[in-house]
PDB file with one MODEL, atoms N, CA, C and O in Angstrom:
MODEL        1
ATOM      1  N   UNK A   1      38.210  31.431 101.519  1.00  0.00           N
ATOM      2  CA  UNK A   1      38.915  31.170 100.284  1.00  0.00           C
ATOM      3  C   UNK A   1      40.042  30.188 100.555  1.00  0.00           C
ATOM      4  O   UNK A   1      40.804  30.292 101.516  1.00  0.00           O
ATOM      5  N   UNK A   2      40.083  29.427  99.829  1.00  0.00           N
ATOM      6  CA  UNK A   2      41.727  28.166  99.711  1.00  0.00           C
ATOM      7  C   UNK A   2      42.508  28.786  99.224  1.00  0.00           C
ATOM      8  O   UNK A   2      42.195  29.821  98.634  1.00  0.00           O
ATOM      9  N   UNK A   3      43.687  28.391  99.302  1.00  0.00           N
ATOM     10  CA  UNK A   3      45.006  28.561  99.172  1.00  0.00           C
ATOM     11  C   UNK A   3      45.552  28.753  98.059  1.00  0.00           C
ATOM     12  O   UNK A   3      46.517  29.450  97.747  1.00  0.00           O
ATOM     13  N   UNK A   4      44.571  27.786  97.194  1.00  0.00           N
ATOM     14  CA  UNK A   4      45.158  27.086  95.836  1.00  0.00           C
ATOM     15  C   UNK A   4      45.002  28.351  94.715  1.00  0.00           C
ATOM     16  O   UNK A   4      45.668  28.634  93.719  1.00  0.00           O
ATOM     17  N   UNK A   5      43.584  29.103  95.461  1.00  0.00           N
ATOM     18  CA  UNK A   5      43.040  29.636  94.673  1.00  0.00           C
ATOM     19  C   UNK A   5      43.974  31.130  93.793  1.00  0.00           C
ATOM     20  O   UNK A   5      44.441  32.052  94.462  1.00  0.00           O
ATOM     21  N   UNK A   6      44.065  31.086  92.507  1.00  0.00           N
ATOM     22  CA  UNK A   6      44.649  32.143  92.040  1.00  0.00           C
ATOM     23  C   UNK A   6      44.379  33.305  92.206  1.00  0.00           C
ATOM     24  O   UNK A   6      45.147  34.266  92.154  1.00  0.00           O
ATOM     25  N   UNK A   7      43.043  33.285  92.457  1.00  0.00           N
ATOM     26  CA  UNK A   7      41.913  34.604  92.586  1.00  0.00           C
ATOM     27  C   UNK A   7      42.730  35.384  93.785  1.00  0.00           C
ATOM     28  O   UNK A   7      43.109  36.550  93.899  1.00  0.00           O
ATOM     29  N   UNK A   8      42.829  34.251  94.607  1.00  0.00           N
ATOM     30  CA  UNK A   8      43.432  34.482  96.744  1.00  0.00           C
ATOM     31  C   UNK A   8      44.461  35.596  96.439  1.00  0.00           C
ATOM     32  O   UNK A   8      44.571  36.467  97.302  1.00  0.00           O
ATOM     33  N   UNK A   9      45.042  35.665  95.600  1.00  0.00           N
ATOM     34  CA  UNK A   9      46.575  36.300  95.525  1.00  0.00           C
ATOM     35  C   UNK A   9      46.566  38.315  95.703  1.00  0.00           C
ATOM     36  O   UNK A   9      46.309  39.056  94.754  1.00  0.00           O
ATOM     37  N   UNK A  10      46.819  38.676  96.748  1.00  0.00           N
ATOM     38  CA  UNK A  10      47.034  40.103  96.544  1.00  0.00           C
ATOM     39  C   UNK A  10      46.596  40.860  95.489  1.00  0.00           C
ATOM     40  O   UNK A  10      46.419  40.693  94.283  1.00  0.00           O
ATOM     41  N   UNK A  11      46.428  42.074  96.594  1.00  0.00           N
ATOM     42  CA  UNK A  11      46.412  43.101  94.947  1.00  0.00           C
ATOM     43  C   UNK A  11      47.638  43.752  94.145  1.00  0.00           C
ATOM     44  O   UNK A  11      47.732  44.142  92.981  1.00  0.00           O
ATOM     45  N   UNK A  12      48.751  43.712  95.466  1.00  0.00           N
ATOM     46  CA  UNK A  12      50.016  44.033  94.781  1.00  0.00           C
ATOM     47  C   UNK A  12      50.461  43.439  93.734  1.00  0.00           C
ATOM     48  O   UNK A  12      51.380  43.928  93.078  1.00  0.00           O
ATOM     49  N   UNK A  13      49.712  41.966  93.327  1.00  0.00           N
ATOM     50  CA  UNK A  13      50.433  40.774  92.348  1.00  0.00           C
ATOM     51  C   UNK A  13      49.446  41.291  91.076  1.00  0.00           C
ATOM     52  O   UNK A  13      49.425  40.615  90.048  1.00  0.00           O
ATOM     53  N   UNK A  14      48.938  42.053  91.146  1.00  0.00           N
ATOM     54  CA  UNK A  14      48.193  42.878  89.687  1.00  0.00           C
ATOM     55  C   UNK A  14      48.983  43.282  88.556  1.00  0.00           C
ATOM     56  O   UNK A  14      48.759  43.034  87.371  1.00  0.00           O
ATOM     57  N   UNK A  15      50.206  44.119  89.201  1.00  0.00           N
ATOM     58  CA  UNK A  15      50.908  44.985  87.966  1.00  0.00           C
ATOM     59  C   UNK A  15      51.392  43.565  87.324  1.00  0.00           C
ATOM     60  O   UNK A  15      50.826  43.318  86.259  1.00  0.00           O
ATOM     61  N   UNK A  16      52.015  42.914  87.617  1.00  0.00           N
ATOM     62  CA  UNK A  16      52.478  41.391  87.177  1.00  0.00           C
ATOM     63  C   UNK A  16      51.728  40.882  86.085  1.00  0.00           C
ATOM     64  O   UNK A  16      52.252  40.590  85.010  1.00  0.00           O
ATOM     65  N   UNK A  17      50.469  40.762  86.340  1.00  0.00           N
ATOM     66  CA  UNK A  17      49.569  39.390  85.527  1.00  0.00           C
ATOM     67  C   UNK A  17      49.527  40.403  83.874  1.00  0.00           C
ATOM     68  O   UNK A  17      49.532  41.599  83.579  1.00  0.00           O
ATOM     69  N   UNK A  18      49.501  39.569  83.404  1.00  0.00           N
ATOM     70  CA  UNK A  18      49.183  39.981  81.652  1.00  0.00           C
ATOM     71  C   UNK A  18      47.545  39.870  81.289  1.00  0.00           C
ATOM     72  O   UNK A  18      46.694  39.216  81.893  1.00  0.00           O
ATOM     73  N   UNK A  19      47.395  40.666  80.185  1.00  0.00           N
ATOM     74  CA  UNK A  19      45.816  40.699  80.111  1.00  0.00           C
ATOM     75  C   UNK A  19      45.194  38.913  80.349  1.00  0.00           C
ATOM     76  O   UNK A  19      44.653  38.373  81.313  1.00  0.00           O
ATOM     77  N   UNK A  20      45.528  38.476  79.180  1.00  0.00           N
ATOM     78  CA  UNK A  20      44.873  36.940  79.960  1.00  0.00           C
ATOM     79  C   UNK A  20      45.198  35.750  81.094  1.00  0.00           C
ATOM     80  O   UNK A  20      44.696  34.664  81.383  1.00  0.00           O
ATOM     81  N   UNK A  21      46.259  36.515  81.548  1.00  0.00           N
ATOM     82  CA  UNK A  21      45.830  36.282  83.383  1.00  0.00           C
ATOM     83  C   UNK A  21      44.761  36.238  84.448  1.00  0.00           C
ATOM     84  O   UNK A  21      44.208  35.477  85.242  1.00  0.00           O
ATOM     85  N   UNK A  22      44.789  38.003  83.835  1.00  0.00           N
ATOM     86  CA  UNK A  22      44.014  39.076  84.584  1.00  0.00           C
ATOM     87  C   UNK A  22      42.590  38.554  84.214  1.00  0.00           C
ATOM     88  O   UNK A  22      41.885  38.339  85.200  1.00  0.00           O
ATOM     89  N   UNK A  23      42.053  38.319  83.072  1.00  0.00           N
ATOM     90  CA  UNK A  23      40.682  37.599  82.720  1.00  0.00           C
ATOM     91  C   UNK A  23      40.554  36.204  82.724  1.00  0.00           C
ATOM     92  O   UNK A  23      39.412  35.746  82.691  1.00  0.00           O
ATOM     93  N   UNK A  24      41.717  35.281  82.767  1.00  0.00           N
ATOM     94  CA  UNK A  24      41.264  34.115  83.638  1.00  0.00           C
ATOM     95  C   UNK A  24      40.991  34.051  84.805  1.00  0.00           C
ATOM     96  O   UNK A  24      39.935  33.699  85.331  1.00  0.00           O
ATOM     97  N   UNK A  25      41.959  34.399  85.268  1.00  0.00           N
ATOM     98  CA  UNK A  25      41.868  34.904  87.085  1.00  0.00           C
ATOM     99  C   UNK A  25      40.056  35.780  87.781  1.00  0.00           C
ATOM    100  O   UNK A  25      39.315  35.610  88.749  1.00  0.00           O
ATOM    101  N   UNK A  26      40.102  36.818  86.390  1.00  0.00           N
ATOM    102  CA  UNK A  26      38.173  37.224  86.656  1.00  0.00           C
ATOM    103  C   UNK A  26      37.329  36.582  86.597  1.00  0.00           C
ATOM    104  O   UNK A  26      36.313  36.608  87.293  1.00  0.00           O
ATOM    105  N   UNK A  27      37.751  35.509  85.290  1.00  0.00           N
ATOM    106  CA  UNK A  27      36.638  34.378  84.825  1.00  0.00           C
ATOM    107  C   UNK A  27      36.502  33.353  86.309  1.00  0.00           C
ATOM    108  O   UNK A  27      35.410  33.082  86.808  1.00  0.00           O
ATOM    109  N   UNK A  28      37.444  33.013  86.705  1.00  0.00           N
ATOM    110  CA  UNK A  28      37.169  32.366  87.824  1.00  0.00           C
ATOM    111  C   UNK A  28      36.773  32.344  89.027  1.00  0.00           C
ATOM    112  O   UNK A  28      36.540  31.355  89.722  1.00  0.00           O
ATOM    113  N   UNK A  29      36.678  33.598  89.327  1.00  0.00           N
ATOM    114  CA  UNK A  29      36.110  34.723  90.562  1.00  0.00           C
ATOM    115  C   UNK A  29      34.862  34.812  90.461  1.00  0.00           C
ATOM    116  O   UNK A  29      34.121  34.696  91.437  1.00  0.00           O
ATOM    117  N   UNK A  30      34.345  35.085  88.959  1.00  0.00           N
ATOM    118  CA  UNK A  30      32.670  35.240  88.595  1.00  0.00           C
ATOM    119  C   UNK A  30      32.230  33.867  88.719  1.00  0.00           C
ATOM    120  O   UNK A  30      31.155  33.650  89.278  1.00  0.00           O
ATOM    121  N   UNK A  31      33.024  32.781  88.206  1.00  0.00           N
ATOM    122  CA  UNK A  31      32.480  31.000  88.276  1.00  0.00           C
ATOM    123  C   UNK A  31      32.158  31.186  89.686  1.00  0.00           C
ATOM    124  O   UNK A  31      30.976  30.935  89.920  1.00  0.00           O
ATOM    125  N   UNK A  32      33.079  31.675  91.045  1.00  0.00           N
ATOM    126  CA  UNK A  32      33.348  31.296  91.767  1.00  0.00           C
ATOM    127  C   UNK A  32      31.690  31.949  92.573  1.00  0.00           C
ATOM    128  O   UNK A  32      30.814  31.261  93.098  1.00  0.00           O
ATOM    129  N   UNK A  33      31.724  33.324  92.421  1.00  0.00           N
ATOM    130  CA  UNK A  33      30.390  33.743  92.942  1.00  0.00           C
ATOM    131  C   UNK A  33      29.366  33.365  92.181  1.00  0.00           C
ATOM    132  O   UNK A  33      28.359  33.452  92.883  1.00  0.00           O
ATOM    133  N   UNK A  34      29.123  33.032  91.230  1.00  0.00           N
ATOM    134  CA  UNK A  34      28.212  32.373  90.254  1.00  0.00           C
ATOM    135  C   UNK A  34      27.574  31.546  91.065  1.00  0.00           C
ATOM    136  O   UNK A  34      26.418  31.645  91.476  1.00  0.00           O
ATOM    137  N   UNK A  35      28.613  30.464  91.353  1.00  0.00           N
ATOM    138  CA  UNK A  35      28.148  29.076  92.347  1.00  0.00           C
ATOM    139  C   UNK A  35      27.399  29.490  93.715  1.00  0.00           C
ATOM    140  O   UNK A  35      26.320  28.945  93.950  1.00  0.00           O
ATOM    141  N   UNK A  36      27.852  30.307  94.509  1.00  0.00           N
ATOM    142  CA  UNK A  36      27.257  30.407  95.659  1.00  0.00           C
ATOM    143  C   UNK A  36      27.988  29.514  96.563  1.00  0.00           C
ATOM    144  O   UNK A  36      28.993  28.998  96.073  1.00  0.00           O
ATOM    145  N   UNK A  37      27.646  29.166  98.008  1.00  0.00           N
ATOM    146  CA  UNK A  37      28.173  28.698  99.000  1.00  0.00           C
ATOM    147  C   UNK A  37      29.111  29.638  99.811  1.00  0.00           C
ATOM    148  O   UNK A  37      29.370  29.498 101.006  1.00  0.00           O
ATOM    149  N   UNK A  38      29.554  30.554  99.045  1.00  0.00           N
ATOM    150  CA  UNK A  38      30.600  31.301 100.014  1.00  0.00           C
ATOM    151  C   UNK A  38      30.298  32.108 100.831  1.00  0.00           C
ATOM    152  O   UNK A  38      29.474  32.976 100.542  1.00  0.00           O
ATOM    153  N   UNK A  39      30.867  32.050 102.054  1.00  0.00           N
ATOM    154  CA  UNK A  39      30.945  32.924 103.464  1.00  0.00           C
ATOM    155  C   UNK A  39      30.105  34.297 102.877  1.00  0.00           C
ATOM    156  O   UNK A  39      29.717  34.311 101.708  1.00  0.00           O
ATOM    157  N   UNK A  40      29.871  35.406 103.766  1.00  0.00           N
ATOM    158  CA  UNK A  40      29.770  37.336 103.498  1.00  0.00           C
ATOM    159  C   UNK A  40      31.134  37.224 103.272  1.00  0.00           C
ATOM    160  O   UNK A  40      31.472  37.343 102.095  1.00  0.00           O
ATOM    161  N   UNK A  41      32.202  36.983 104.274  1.00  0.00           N
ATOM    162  CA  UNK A  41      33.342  37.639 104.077  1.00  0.00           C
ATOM    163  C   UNK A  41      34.102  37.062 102.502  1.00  0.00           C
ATOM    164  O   UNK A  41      34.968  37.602 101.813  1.00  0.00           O
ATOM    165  N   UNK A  42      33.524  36.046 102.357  1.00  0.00           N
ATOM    166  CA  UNK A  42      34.688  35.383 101.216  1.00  0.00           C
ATOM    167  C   UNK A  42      34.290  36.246 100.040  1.00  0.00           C
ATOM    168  O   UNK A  42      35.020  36.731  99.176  1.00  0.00           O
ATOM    169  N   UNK A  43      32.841  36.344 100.202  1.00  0.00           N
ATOM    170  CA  UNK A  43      32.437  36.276  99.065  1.00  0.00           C
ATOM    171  C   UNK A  43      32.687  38.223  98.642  1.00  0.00           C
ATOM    172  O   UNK A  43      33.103  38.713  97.593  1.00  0.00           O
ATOM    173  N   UNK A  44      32.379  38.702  99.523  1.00  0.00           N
ATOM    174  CA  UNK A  44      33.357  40.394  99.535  1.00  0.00           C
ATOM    175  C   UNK A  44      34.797  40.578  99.044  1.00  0.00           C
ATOM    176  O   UNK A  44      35.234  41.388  98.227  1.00  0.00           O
ATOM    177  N   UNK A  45      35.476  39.551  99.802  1.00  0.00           N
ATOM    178  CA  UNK A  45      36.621  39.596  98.929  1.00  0.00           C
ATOM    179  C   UNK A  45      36.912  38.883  97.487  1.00  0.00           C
ATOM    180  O   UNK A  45      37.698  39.470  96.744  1.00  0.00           O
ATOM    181  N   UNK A  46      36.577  38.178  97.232  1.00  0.00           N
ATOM    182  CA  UNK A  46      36.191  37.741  95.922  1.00  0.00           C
ATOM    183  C   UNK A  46      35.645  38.725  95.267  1.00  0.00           C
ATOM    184  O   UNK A  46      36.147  38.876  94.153  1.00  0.00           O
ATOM    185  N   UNK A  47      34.442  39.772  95.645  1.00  0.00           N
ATOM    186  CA  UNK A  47      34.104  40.847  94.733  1.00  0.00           C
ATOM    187  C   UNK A  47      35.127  41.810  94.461  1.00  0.00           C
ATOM    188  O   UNK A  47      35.557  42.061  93.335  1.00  0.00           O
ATOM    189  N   UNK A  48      35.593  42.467  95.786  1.00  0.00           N
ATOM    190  CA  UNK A  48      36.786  43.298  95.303  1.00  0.00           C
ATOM    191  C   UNK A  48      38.330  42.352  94.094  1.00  0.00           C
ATOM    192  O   UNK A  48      38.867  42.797  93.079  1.00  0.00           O
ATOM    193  N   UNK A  49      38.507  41.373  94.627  1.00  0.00           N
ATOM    194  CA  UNK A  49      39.604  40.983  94.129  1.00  0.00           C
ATOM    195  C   UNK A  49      38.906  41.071  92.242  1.00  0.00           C
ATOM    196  O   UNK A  49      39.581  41.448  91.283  1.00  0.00           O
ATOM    197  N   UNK A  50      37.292  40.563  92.174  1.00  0.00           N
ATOM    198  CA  UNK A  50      37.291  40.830  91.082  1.00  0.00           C
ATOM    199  C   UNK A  50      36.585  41.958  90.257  1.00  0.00           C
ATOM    200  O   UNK A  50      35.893  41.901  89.241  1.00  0.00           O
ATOM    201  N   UNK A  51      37.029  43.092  91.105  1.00  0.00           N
ATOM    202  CA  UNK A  51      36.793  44.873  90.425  1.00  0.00           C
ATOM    203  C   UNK A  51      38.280  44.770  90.211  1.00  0.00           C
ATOM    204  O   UNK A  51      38.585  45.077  89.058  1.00  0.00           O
ATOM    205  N   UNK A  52      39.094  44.499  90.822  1.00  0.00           N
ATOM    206  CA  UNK A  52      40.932  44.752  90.634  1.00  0.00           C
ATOM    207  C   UNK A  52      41.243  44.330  89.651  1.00  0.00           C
ATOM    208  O   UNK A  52      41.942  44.907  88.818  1.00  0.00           O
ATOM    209  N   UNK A  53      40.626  42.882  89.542  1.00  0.00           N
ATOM    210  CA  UNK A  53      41.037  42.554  87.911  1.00  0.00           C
ATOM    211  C   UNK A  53      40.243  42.885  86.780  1.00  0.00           C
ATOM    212  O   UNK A  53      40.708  43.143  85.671  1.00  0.00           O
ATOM    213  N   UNK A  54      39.265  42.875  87.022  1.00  0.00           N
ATOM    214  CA  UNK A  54      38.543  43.841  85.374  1.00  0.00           C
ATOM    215  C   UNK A  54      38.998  45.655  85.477  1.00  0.00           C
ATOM    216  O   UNK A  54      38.740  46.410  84.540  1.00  0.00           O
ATOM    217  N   UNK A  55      39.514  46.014  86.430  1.00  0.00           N
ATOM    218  CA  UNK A  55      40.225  47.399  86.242  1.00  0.00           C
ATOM    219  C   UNK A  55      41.403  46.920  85.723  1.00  0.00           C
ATOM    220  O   UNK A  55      41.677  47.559  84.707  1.00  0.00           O
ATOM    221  N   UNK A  56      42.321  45.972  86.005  1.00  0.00           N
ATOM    222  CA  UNK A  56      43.497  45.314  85.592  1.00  0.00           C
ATOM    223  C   UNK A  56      43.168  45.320  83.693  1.00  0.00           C
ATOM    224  O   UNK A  56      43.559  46.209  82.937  1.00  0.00           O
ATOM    225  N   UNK A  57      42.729  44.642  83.465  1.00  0.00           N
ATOM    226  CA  UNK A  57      42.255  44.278  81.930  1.00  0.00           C
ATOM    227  C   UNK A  57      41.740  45.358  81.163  1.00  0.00           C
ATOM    228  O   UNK A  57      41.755  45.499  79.940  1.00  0.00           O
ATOM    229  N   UNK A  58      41.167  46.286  82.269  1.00  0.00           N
ATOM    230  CA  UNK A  58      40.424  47.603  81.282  1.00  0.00           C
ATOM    231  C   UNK A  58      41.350  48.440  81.197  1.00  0.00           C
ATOM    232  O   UNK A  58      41.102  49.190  80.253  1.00  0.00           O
ATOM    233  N   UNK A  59      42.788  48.838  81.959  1.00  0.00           N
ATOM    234  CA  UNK A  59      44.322  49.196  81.598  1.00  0.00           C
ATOM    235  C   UNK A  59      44.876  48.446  80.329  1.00  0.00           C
ATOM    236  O   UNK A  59      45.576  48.951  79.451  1.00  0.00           O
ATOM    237  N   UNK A  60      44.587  47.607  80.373  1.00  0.00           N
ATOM    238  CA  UNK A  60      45.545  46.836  79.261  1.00  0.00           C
ATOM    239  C   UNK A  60      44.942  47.179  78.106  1.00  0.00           C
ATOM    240  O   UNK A  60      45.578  47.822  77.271  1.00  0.00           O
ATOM    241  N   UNK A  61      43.488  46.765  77.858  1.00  0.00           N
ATOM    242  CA  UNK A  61      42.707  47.251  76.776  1.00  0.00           C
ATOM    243  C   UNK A  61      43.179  49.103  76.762  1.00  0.00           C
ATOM    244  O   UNK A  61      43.915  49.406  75.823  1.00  0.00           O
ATOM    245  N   UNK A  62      42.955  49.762  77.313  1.00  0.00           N
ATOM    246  CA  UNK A  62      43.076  51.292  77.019  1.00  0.00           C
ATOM    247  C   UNK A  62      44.505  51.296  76.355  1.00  0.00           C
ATOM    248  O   UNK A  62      44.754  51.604  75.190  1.00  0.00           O
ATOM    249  N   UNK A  63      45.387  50.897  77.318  1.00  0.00           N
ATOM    250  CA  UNK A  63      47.050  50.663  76.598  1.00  0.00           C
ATOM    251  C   UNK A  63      46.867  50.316  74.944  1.00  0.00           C
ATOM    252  O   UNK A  63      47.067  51.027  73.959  1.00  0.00           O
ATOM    253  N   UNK A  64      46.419  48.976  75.062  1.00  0.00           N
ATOM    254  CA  UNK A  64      46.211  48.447  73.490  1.00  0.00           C
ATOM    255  C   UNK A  64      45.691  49.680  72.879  1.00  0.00           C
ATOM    256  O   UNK A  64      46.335  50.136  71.934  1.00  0.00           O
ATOM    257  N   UNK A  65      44.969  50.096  73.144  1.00  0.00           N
ATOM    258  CA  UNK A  65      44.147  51.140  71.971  1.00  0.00           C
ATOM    259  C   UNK A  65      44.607  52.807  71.490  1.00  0.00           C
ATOM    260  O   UNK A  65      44.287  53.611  70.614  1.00  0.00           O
ATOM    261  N   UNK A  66      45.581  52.736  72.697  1.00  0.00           N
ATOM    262  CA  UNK A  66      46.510  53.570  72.309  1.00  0.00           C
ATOM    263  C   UNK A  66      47.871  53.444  71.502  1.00  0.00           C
ATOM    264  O   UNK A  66      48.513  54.316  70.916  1.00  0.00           O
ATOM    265  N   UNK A  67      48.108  52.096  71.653  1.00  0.00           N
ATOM    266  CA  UNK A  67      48.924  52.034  70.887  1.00  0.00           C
ATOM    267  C   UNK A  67      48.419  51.964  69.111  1.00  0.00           C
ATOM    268  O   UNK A  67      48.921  52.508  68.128  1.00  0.00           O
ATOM    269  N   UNK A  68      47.055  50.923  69.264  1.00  0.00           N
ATOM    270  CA  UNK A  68      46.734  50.916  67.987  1.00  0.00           C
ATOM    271  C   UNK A  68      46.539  52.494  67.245  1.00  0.00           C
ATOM    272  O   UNK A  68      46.711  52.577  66.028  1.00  0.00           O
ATOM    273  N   UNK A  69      46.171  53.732  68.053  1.00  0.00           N
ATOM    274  CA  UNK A  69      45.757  54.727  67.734  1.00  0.00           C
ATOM    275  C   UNK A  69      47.538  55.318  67.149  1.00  0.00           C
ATOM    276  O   UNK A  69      47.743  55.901  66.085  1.00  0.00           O
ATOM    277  N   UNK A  70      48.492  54.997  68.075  1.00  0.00           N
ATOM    278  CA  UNK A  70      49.370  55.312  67.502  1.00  0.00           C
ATOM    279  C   UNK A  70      49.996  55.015  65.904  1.00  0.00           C
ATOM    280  O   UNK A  70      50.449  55.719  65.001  1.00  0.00           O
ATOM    281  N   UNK A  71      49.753  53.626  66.107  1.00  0.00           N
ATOM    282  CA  UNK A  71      50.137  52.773  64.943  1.00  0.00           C
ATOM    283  C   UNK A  71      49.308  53.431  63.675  1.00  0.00           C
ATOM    284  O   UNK A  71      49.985  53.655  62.671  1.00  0.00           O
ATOM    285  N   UNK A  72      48.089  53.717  63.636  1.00  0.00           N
ATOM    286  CA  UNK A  72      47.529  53.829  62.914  1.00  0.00           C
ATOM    287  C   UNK A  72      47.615  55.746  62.325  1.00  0.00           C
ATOM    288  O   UNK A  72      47.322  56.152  61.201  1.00  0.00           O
ATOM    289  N   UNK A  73      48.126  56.628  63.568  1.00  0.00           N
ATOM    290  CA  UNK A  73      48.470  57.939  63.034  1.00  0.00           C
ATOM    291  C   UNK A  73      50.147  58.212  62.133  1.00  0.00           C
ATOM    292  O   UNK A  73      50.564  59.140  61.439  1.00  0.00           O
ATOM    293  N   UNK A  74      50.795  56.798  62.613  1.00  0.00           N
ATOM    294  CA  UNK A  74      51.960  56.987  62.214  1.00  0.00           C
ATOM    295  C   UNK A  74      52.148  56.409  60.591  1.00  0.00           C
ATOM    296  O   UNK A  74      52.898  56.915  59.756  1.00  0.00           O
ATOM    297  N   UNK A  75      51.230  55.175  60.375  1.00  0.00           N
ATOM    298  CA  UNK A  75      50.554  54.985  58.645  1.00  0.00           C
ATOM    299  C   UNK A  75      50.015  55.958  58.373  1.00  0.00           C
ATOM    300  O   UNK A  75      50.552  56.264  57.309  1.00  0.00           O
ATOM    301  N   UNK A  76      49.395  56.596  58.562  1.00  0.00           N
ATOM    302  CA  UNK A  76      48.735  57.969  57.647  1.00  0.00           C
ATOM    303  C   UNK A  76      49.735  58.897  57.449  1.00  0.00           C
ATOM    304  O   UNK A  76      49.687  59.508  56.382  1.00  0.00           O
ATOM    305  N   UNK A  77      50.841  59.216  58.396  1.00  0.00           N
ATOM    306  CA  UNK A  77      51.376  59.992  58.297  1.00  0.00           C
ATOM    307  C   UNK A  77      53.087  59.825  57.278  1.00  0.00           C
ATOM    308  O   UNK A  77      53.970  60.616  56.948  1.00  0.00           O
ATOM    309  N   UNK A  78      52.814  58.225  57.078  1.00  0.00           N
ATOM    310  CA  UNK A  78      53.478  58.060  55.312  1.00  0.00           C
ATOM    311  C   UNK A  78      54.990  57.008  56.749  1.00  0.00           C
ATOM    312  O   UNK A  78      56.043  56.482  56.389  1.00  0.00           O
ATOM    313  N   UNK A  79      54.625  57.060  57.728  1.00  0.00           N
ATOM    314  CA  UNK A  79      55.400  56.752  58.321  1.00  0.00           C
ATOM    315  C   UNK A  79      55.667  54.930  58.547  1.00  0.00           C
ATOM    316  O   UNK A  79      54.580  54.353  58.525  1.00  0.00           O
ATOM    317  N   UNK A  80      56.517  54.244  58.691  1.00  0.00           N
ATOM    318  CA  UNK A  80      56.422  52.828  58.604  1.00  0.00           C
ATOM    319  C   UNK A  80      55.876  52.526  59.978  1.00  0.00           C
ATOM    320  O   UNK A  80      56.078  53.065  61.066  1.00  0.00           O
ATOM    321  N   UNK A  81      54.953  51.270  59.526  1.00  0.00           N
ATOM    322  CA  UNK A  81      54.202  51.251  60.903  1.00  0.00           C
ATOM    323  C   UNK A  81      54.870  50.327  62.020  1.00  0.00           C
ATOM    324  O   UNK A  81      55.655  49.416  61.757  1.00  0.00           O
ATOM    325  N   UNK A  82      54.398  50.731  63.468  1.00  0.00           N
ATOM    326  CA  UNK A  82      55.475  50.319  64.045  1.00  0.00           C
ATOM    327  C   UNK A  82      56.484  51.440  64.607  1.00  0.00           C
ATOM    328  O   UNK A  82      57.031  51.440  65.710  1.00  0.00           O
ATOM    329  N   UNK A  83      56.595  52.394  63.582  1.00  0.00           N
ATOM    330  CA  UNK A  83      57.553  52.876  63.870  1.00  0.00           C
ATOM    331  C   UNK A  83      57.614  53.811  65.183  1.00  0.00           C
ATOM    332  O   UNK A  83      58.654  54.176  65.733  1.00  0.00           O
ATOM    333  N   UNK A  84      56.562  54.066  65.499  1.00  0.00           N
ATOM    334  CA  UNK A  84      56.639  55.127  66.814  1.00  0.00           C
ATOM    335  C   UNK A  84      56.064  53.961  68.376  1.00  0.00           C
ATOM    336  O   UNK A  84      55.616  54.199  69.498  1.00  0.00           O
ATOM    337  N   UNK A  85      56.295  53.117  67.853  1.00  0.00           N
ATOM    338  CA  UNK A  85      55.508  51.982  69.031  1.00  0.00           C
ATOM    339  C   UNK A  85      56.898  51.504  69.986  1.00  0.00           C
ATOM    340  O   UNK A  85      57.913  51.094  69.421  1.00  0.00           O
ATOM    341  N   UNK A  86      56.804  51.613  71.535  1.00  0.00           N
ATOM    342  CA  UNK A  86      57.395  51.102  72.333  1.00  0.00           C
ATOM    343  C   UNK A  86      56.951  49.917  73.118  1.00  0.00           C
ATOM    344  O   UNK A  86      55.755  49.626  73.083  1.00  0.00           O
ATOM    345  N   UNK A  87      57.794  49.186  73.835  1.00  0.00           N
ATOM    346  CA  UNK A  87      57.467  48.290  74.412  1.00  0.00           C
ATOM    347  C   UNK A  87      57.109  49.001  75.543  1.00  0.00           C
ATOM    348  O   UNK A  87      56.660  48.412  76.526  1.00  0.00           O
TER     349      UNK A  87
ENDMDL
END
């Protein structure tokens, strides 16, 4: 793997990236094994790096949907919406 590459970057640098980070950064991992040419070893780490980020994105999505679930019990419940939602 090069240097340049965003994909290259730790797994600690996960909590960081925002959902469309996290799925550019996948999108480019899948281009990347898509193509072929890469090493066993590269190409292993490239797979894990991209299970980290579609687990990365499938957090964010679950987050989102809890919040929407919130949003949406707190309108029924005559409540202004929004209103029970944190950052």
């Amino acid at each position: 793997m090069t240097d340049n590459n965003s994909e290259a970057a730790g797994p600690g640098s996960l909590d960081s990236l925002s959902y469309e980070e996290a799925r550019e950064q996948l999108v480019a991992v899948v281009s990347r094994l898509e193509a072929g040419g890469a090493s066993l070893e590269e190409s292993l780490a490239l797979w894990e790096r991209g299970e980290a980020l579609a687990k990365r994105c499938e957090d964010w999505l679950e987050g989102a949907r809890k919040r929407l679930a919130t949003a949406r019990d707190a309108g029924s419940d005559g409540a202004a919406p929004g209103a029970n939602l944190q950052k």
